[in-house]
N, C-alpha and C positions, 0 to 999 in steps of 0.2 A: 575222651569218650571210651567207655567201656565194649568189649568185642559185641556182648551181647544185647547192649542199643544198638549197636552199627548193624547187628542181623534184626533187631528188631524195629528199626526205622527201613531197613531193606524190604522186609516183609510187606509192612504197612503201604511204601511207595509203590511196590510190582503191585500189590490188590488192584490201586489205586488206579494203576498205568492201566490195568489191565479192566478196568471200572466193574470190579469185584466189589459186593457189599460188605460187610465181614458176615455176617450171617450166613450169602451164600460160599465163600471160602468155608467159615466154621464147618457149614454141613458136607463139604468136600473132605474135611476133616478128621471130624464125629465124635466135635469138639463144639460147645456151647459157645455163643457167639462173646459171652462176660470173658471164658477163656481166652479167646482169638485177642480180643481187647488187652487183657494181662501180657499176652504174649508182643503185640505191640507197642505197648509202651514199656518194656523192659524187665516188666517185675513179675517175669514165669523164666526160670534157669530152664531154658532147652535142652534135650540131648542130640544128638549126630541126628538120633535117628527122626528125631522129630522135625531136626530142620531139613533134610531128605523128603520128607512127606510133603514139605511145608512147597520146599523149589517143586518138587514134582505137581503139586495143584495149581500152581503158580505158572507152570511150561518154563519154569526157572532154571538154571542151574544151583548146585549145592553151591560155590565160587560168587556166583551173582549175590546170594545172600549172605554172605559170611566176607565178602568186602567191602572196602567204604568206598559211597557213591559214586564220586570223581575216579576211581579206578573201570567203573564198570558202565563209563558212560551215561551216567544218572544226573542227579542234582549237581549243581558243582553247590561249591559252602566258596561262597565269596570273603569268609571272616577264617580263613588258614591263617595258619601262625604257627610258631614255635613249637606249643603246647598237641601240635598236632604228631610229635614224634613219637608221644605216647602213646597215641591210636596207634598210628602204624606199628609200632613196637606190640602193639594186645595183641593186632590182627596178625601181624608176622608171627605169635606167638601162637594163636591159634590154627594158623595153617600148618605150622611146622607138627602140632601137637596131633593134630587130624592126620597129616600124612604119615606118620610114626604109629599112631592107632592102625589105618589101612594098613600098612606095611604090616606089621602087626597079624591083621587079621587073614592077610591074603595068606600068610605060611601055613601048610599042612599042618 
């Protein structure tokens, strides 16, 4: 699974948890509800700043969305395997790659 199903099945699940419509998340947004849709089922490319926006309507954290389930107390996925090294390998990848942008950004 790619990083940006794993935030975009995160998103979907907090709405959910949270018994968020998408339409009214979308209008927390000020993003059309067909949007919100694209954005969880995987096929709208996020940026930082979008999934920031995204935890903050949510009462989320940016960390809760950008990890898979079972790390942050959520679904477990009863069908782990092997093949799941490659998640953790994206999402390792994208934490590292976030923390390095921060870093980045916090310098004068």
């Amino acid at each position: 699974m790619k990083a940006k199903e794993i935030i975009a099945r995160n998103i979907q699940r907090h709405r959910e948890m949270a018994e968020l419509k998408q339409e009214t998340l979308a209008n927390l947004l000020e993003i059309t509800p067909s949007a919100l849709s694209q954005i969880e089922t995987g096929k709208t490319e996020l940026t930082i700043t979008r999934v920031e926006q995204i935890a903050k309507a949510l009462n989320k954290s940016f960390y809760e969305l950008i990890t898979t389930p079972n790390h942050v107390g959520g679904i477990q996925n009863e069908n782990l395997s092997n093949n799941d090294s490659s998640l953790t390998k994206s999402v390792s990848e994208l934490i590292k790659s976030v923390s390095i942008l921060v870093e980045k950004l916090s310098k004068p």
